[in-house]
C-alpha positions in Angstrom: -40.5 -94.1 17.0 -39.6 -94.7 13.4 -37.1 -97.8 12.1 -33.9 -96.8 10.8 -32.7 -98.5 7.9 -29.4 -98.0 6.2 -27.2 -99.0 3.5 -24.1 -99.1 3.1 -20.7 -100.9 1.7 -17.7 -102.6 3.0 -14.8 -104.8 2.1 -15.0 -108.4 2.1 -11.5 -109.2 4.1 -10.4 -112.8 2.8 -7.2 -114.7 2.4 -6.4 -113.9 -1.1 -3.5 -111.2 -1.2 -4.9 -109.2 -4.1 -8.5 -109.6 -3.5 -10.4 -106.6 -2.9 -14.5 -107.2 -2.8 -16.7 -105.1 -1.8 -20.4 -106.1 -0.6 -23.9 -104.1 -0.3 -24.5 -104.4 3.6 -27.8 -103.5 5.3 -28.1 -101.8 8.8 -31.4 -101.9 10.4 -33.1 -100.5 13.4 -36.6 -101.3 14.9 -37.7 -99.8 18.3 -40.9 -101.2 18.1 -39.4 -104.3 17.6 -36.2 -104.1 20.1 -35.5 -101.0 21.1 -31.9 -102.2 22.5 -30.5 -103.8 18.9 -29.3 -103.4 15.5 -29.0 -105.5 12.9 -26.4 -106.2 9.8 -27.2 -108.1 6.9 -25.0 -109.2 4.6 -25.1 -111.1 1.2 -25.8 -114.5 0.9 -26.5 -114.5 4.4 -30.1 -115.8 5.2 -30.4 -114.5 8.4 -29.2 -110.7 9.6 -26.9 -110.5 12.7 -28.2 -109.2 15.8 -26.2 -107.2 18.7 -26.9 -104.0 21.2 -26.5 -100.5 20.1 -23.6 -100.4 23.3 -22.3 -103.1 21.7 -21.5 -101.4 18.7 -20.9 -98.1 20.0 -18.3 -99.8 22.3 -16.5 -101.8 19.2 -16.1 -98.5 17.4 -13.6 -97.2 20.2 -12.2 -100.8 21.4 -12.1 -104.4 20.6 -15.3 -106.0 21.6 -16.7 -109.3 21.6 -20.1 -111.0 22.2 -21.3 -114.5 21.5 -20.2 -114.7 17.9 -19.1 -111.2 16.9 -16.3 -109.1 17.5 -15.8 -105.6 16.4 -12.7 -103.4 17.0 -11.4 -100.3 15.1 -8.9 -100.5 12.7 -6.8 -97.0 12.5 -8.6 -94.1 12.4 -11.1 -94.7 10.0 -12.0 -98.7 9.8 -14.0 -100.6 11.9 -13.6 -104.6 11.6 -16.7 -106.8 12.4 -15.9 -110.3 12.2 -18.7 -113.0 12.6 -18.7 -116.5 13.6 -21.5 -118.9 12.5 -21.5 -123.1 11.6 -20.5 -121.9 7.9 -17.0 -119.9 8.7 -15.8 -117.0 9.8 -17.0 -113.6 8.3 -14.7 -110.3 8.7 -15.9 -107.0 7.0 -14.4 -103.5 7.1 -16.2 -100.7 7.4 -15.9 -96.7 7.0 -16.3 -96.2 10.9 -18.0 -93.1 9.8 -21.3 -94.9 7.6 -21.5 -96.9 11.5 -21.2 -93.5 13.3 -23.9 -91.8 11.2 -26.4 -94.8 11.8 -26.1 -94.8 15.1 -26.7 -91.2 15.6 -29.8 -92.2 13.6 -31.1 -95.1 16.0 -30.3 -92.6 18.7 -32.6 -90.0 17.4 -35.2 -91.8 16.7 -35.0 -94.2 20.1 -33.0 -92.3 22.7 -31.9 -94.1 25.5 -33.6 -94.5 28.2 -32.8 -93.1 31.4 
């Protein structure tokens, strides 16, 4: 079983009207290390956040929470994660397709288990 590792980019969403940023974000999968989660980093974050695969798979189809995250489509092509730590709030859109394509990649290289 091999890690899957990932980059990709998506929009910063923030309360200016006009602003449009985009950030680097890193998706990373370790089945030696937990075969049940993924990871996101994002910039100027110290640590990466952690959730299931099902968790993801789940938000890509319907709004989903756990702990501090919450993902849900957006249309027919976004996905929204949002993230909740001491610092703020955190809410990033993604092409649901760069998410789609990574976890087709964590499933082939740890399938799940029966």
């Amino acid at each position: 079983m091999s890690a899957v590792e990932q980059f990709t980019r998506a929009h910063l969403v923030t309360d200016a009207p006009d602003e449009h940023v985009v950030v680097p974000v890193a998706l990373r999968y370790d089945p030696e290390a937990d075969p049940h989660s993924v990871r996101v980093g994002l910039p100027g974050s110290h640590d990466d956040w952690v959730f299931t695969r099902e968790f993801l798979e789940q938000g890509l189809r319907a709004p989903t929470e756990s702990g501090d995250v919450s993902i849900w489509p957006c249309g027919r092509v976004q996905t929204v994660l949002e993230f909740h730590s001491p610092q703020g709030v955190t809410v990033v859109q993604f092409d649901a397709s760069a998410l789609i394509r990574f976890l087709r990649r964590t499933y082939t290289a740890a399938p799940v288990p029966h």
